[in-house]
C-alpha positions in Angstrom: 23.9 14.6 -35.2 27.8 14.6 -35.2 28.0 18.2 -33.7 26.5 16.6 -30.4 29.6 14.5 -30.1 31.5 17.6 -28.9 29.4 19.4 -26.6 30.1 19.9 -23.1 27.8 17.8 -21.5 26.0 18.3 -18.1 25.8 16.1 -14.9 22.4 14.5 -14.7 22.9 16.0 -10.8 23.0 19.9 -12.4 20.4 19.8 -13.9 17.7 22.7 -13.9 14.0 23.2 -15.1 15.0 27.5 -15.9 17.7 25.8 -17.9 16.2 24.7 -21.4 19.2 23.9 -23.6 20.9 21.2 -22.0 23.3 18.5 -23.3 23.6 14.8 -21.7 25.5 12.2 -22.7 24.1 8.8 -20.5 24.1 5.1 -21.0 20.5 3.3 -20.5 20.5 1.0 -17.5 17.3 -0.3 -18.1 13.9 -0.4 -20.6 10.1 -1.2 -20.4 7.2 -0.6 -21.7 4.0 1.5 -19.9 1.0 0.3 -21.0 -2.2 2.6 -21.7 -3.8 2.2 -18.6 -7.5 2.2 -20.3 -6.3 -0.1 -22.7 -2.9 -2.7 -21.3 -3.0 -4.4 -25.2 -1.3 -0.6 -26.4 1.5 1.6 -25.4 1.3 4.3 -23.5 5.2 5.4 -23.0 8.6 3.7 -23.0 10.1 4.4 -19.6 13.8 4.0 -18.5 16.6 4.4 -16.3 19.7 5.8 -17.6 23.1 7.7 -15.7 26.3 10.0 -16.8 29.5 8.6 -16.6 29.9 9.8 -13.0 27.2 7.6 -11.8 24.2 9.8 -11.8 21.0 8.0 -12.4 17.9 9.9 -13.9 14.4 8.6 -15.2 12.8 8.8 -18.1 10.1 8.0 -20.8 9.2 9.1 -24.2 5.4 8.9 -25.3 3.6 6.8 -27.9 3.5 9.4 -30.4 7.3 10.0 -30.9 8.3 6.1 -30.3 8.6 5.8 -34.9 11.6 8.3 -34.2 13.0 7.9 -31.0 12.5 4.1 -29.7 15.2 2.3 -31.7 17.9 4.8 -29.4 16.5 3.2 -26.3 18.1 -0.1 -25.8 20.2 -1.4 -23.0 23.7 -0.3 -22.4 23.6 1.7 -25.6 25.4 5.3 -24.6 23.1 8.3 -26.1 23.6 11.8 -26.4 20.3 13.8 -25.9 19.7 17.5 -27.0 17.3 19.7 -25.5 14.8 17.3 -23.6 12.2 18.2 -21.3 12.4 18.2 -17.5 9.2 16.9 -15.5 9.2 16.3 -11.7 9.9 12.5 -10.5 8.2 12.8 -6.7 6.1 9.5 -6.4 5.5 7.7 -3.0 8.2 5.3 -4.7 11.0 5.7 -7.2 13.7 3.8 -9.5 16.3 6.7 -9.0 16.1 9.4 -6.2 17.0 12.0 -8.9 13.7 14.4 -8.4 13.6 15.1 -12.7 12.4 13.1 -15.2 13.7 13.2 -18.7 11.1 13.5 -21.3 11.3 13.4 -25.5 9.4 15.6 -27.7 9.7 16.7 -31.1 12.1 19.2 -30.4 14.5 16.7 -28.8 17.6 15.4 -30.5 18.9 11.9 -29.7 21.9 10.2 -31.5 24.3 7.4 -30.4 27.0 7.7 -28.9 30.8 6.2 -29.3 32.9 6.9 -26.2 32.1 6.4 -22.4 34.0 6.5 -19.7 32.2 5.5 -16.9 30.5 2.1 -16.0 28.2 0.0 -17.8 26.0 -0.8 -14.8 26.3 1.3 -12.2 25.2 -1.2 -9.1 24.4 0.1 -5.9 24.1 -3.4 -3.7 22.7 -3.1 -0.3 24.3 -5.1 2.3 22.1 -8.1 3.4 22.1 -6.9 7.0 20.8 -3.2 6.4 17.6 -5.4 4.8 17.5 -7.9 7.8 17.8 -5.3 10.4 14.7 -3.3 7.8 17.1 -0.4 7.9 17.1 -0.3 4.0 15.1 2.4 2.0 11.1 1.4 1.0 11.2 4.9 -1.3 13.9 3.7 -3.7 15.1 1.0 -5.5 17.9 -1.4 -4.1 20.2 -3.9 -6.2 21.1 -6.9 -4.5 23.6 -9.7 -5.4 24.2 -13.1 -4.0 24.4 -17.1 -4.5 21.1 -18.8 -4.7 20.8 -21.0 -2.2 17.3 -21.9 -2.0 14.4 -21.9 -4.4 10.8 -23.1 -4.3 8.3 -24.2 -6.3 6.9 -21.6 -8.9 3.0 -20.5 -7.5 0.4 -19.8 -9.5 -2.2 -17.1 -7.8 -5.1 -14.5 -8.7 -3.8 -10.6 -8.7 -6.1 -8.0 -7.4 -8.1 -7.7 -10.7 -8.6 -11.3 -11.2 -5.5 -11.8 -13.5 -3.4 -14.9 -13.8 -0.3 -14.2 -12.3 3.2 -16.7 -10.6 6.1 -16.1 -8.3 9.0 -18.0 -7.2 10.6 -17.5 -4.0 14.4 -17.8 -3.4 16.9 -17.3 -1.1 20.1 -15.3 -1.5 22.8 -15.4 0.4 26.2 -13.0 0.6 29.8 -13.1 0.8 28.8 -12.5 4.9 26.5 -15.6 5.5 24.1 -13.0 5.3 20.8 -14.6 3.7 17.7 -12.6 2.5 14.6 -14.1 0.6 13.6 -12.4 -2.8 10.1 -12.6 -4.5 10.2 -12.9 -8.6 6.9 -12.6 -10.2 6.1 -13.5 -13.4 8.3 -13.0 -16.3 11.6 -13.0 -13.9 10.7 -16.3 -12.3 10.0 -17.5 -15.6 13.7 -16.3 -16.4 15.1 -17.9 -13.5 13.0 -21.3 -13.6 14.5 -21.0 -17.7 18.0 -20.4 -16.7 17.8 -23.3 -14.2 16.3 -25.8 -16.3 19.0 -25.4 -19.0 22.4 -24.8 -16.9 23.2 -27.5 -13.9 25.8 -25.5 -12.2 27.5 -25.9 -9.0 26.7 -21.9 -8.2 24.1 -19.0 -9.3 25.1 -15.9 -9.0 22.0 -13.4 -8.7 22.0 -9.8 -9.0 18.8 -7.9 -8.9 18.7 -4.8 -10.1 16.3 -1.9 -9.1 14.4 -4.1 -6.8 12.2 -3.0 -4.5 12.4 -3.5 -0.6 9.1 -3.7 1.6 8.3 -4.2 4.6 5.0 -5.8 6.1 4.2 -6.9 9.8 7.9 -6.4 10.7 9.1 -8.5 7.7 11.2 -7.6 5.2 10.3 -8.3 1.5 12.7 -7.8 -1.6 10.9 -8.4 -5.0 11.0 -7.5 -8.7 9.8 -3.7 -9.3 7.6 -3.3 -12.1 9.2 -3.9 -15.8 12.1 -1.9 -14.9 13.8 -4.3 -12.8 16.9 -6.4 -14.2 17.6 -9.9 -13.4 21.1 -11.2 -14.3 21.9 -14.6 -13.5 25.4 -16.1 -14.1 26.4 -13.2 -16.5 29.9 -13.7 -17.6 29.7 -10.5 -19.1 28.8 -8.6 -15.7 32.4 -8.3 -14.1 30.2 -8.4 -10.3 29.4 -11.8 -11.0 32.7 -12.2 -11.6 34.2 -10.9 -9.0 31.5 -12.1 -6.4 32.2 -15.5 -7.6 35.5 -15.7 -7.2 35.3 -14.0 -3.8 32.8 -16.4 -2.6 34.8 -19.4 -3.7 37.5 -18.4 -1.7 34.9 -17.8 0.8 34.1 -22.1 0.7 37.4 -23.2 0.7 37.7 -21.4 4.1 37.7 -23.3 6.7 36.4 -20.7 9.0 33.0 -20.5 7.3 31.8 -24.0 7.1 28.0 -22.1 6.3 28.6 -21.9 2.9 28.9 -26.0 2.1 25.1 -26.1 1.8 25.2 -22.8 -1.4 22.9 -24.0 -4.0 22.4 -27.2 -2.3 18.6 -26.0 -1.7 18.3 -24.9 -5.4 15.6 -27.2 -7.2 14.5 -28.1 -10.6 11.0 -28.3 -11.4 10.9 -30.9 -13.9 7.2 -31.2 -14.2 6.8 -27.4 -14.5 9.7 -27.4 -17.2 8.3 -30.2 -19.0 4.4 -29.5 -19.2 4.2 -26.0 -19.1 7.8 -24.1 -19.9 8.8 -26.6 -23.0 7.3 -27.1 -26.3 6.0 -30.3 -27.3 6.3 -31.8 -30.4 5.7 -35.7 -32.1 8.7 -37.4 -33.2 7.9 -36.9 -36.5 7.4 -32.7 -36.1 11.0 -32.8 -34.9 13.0 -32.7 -38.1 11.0 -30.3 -39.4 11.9 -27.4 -37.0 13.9 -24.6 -38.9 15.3 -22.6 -35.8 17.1 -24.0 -32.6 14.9 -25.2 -30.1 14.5 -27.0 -27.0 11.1 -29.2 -27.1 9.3 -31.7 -25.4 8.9 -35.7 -26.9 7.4 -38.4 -25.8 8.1 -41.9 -26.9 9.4 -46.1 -26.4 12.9 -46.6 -26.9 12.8 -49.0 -29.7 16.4 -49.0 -31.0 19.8 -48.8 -29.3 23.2 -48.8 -31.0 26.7 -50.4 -29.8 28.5 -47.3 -29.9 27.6 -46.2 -25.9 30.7 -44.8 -24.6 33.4 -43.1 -25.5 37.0 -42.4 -23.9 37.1 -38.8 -22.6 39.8 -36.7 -20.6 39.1 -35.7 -17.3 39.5 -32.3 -17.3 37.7 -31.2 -20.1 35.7 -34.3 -21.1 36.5 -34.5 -24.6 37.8 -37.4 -26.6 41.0 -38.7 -26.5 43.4 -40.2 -29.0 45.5 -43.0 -28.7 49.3 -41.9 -29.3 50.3 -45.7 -30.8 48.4 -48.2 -33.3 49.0 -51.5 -30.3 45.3 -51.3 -30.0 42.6 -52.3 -33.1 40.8 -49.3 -33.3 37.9 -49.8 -35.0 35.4 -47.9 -37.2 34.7 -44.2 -37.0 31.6 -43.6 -35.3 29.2 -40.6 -35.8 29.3 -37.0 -35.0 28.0 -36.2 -31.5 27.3 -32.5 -30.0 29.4 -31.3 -27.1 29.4 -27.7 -26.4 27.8 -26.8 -29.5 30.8 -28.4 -31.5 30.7 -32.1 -33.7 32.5 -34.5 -31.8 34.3 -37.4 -33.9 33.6 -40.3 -31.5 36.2 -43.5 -32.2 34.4 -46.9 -31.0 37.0 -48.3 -28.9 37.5 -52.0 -27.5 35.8 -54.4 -26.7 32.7 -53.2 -28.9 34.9 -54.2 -32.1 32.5 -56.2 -34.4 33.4 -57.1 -38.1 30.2 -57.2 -39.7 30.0 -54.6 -42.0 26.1 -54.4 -42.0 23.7 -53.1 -38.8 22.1 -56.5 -37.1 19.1 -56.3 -35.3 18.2 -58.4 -33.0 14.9 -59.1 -31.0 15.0 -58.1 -27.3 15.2 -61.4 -25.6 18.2 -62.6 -28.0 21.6 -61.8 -28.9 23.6 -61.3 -31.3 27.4 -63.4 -30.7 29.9 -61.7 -30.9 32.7 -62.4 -33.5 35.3 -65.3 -32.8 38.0 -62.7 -32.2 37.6 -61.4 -28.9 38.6 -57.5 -28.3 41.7 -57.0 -27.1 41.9 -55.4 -23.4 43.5 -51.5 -23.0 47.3 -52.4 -22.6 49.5 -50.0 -20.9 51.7 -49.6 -23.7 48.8 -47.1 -24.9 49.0 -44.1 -24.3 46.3 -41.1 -24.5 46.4 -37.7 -25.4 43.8 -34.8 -25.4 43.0 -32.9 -29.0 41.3 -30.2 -27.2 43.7 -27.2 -27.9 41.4 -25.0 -25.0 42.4 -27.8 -22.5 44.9 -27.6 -20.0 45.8 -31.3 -21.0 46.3 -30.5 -24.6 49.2 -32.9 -26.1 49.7 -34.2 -22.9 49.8 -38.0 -21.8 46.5 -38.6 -19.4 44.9 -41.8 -17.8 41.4 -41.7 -19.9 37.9 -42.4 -18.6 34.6 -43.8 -20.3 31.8 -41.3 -20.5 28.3 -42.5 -21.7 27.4 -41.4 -25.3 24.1 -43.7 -26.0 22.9 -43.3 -29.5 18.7 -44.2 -29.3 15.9 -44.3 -31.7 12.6 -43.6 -30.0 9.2 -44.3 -31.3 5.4 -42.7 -30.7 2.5 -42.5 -32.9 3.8 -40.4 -35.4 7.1 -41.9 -36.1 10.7 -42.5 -34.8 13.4 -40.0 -33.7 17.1 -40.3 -33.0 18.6 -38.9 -30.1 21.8 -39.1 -28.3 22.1 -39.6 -24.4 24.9 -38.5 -22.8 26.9 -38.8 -19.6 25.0 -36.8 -16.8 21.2 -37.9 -18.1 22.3 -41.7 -18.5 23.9 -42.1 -15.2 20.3 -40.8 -14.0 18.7 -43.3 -15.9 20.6 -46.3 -15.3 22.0 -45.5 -11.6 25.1 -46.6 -13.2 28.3 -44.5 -14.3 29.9 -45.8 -17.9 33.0 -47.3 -15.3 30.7 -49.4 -13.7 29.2 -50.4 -16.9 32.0 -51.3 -18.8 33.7 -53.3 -16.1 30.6 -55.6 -16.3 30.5 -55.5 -19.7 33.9 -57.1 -20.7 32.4 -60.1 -18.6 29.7 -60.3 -21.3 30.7 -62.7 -24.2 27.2 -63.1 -25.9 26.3 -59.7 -25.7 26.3 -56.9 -28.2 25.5 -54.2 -25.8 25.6 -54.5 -22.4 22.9 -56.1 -20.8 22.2 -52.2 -18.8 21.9 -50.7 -22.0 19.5 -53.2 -23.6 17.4 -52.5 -20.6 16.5 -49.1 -22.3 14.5 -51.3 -25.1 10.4 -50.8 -24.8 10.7 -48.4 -21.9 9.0 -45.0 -22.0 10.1 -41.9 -21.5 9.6 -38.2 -21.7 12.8 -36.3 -23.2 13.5 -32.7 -23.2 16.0 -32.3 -26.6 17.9 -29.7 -28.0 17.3 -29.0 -31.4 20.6 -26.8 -32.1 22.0 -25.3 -35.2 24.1 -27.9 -35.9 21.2 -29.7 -36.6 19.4 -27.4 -38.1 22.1 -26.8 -40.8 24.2 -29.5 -41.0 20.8 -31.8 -41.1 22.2 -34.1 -38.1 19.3 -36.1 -36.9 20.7 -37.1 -33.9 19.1 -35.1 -31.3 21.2 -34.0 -27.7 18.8 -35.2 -24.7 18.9 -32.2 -21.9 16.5 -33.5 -19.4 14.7 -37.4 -19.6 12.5 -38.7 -16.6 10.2 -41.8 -16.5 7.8 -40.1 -13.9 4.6 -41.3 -14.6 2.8 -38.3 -13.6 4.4 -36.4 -16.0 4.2 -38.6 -19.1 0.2 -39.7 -18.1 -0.2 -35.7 -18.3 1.8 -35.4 -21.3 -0.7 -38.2 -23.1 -3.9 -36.5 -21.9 -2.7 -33.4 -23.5 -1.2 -34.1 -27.0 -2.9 -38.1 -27.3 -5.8 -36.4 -29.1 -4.5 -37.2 -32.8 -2.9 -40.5 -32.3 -5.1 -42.2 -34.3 -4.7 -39.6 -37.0 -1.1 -39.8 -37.2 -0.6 -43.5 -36.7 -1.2 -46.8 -38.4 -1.7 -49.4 -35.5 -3.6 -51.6 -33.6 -6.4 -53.0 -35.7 -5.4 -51.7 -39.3 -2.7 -54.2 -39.3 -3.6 -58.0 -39.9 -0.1 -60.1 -39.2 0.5 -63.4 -40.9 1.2 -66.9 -38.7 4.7 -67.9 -38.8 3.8 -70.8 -40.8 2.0 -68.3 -43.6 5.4 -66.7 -43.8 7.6 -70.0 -44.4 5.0 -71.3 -47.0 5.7 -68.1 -49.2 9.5 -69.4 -49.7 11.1 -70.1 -46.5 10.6 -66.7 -45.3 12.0 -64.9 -48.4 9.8 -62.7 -48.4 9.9 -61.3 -44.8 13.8 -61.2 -45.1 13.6 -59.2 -47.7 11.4 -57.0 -45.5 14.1 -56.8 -42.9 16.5 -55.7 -45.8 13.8 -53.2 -46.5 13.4 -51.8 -43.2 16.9 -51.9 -42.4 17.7 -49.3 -45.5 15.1 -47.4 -44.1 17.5 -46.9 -40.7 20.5 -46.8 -42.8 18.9 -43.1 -43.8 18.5 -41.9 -40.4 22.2 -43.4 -39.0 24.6 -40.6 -37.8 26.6 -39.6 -40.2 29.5 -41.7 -41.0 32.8 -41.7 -43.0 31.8 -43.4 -46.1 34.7 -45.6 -46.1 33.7 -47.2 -42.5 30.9 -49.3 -41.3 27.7 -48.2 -39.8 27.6 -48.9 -35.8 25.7 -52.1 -34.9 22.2 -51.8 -33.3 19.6 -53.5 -31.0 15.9 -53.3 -32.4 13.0 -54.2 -29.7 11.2 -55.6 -32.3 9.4 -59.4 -32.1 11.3 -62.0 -34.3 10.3 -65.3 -35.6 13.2 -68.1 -36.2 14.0 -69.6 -39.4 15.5 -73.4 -40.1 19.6 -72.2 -40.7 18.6 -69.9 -37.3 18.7 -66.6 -38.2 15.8 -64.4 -37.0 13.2 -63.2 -39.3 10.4 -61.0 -38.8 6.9 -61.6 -39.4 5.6 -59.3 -42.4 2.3 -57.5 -41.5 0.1 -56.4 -44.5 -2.3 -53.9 -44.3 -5.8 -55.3 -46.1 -7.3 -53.3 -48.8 -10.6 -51.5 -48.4 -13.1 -51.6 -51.1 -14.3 -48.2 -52.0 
């Protein structure tokens, strides 16, 4: 197929039906499939959209029986040179292009891939938001559309003409004008933008809609999704419109001549319930380590462990951690790895959560653990900061440092215990508190291990949406980034009804447990045996710690767990046996 490479190829716009060799070299703008229409399950066709490198757009579909040798060419944005292929007539009520031919393959067509292109990569036409208002834009031919989302509501679930499930999400667009249209998705493109939304908190969305279709009904306008063919891009980097829309419309907000544009995206929502019961896998704690491909799911469990390391100190502008430049303050040990960005994260704990044991120490919820006699040393200003972070404007440069929460959790449910890792933006949710805040308090606290806002987390419920990454996956991290946490009872109550059927499968509680009296334990040797228990239990966490340098301690943790007091007063648990059953 080399030879095709240099032919002189044809405008799309010349070509002719008495003409039978012709020569095209086009990019494809956009791909779908046709279903058989007697039976939706199979193919009928692959249809798309392609244009030459002067901007002329053509349709066209290849049938069923030549998709084995023809289908892997058609894929978006590749650039394809096509041999002899037919010529049919594109004259529907409604069309994606207003070119009147439609390419077809056969078997005498030749297709190959091609290297060079000179033209564009998308080819947009956008129709100016006031050509739709005043319903002066075409109802015969597609339209592209691009703007900042600035309005969204609730996706709807409804019936379609032959009784089939179908949803929408409206939204509202609005343009570098103050211009504002509303745009209909159905199905799998408001699925894509309720995705894109529940994944990415943003200050702006940029939409672009491509080959939309505009309508018109009782003197109201209507711009929706066409079909399969449509293309939805939201926040594509890699689309220089965006880009350049963007940055237009930035400029556009720091003007003080349009004060419109303070409330963009302020109207934009997140459907947490929808995300979390219907758009979101669920999966048991104990399911979680065993996914093998990155993932976002669903758990649902009691906070039943927190750690001491809960904050680290972070540069402003790119909120990663800082170093201190001289050795005045006691840093103590290396903490574990944490995600940012996809990258591992060394965290240092800093003052005043320096403790000297060398072993974890749990403690019950309603005690504490002291702290050691040597109380941390306050941040002096003869210690200075710098940022690592060589893609940071701040990079080797002195900065004034600020906590950020990073709150390391192990929660429980019926099938077992997970770890995950709580940061910043989701915290300050949860505890209506910023790490600032937090701190300040905390340096009050001399009795405390954690402060007392953090050990509020102990025995609460919650649903968290975690990302299961690749660093994970393949570095076998078992600390788990939380996305998305809420406490909304409706939510969890539905989340219970629907996955509680095999808690009593997967778990060992309740009435299969028979715990001792305290005085049972102390008779057996002064509680030897349920220390050594605790030692038991507490190598059992040592596995699932982050990972640590070996030379350093592991960080200090807070168990929710019921203790009994022993004589010297340290706190011991109660063992709980499990009877035998006769067979």
């Amino acid at each position: 197929m080399d030879q095709l490479q240099v032919q002189n190829f044809q405008p799309l716009n010349e070509l002719q039906v008495s003409n039978m060799e012709h020569y095209v070299k086009v990019r494809v703008l956009s791909v779908w499939k046709r279903p058989l229409y007697t039976n939706p399950t199979q193919t009928y066709s692959v249809e798309f959209v392609c244009a030459d490198e002067q901007g002329n757009k053509i349709s066209g579909s290849c049938l069923f029986k030549w998709l084995n040798r023809f289908q892997r060419f058609f894929i978006n944005q590749n650039v394809l040179i096509i041999k002899r292929p037919l010529l049919g007539s594109n004259n529907g009520t409604w069309r994606m292009v207003d070119h009147l031919l439609k390419l077809g393959i056969n078997f005498e067509t030749h297709v190959a891939k091609g290297t060079e292109w000179s033209g564009d990569d998308r080819f947009f036409n956008f129709t100016d938001f006031k050509t739709i208002v005043e319903l002066e834009a075409s109802t015969t031919l597609s339209i592209d559309v691009i703007g900042v989302l600035i309005e969204n509501e609730p996706l709807t679930h409804f019936k379609t003409k032959d009784k089939k499930d179908s949803v929408k999400m409206k939204i509202k667009l609005e343009d570098l004008k103050g211009e504002s249209i509303y745009v209909t998705l159905f199905d799998a493109f408001a699925h894509q933008l309720l995705n894109y939304l529940a994944a990415h908190e943003e200050p702006h969305y940029v939409i672009i809609l491509q080959f939309g279709r505009f309508t018109i009904y009782e003197g109201r306008h209507s711009v929706s999704n066409a079909f399969d063919g449509t293309n939805l891009f939201i926040n594509s980097r890699d689309v220089k419109e965006t880009s350049t829309f963007l940055e237009s419309f930035l400029q556009t907000v720091d003007s003080p001549a349009t004060p419109s544009y303070s409330r963009a995206s302020s109207g934009v929502t997140y459907n947490m319930e929808l995300d979390f019961l219907e758009v979101t896998a669920f999966n048991h704690t104990a399911e979680v380590q065993g996914i093998e491909e990155a993932n976002k799911v669903i758990v649902l469990g009691t906070v039943k462990m927190v750690y001491d390391t809960w904050y680290y100190l972070a540069c402003k502008r790119c909120i990663k951690i800082v170093q201190p430049t001289t050795e005045t303050l006691p840093v103590t040990e290396e903490v574990p790895l944490a995600i940012t960005d996809g990258q591992p994260l060394p965290i240092t704990q800093e003052q005043p959560l320096s403790l000297t044991e060398t072993e974890p120490q749990p403690i019950s919820q309603d005690q504490s653990v002291a702290k050691t006699e040597t109380e941390p040393q306050p941040i002096t200003e003869a210690v200075t900061y710098i940022c690592n972070n060589s893609d940071c404007k701040s990079y080797k440069k002195e900065i004034q440092p600020f906590p950020r929460f990073k709150i390391l959790l192990k929660v429980q449910d019926s099938s077992g215990t997970v770890n995950l890792t709580l940061f910043d933006g989701e915290a300050k949710k949860l505890l209506h508190k910023s790490a600032s805040e937090v701190l300040s308090n905390f340096q009050g606290e001399r009795n405390a291990m954690v402060p007392i806002e953090i050990q509020a987390l102990l025995e609460r419920k919650h649903a968290f949406k975690i990302d299961v990454s690749e660093f994970n996956i393949k570095k076998r991290y078992k600390f788990y980034t939380v996305e998305k946490v809420t406490d909304d009872r409706k939510i969890m109550k539905a989340l219970e009804e629907k996955y509680s059927s095999d808690q009593d499968v997967v778990s060992f509680t309740g009435d299969n447990e028979t715990p001792l009296s305290v005085n049972t334990v102390q008779s057996r040797g002064e509680g030897s045996q349920a220390l050594d228990l605790k030692r038991n239990l507490e190598e059992v966490y040592d596995e699932d710690l982050p990972i640590t340098s070996p030379a350093k301690t592991t960080p200090s943790c807070v168990k929710s767990d019921s203790n009994s007091k022993s004589d010297n007063g340290s706190f011991v648990k109660e063992k709980l046996l499990i009877p035998k059953v006769e067979k």
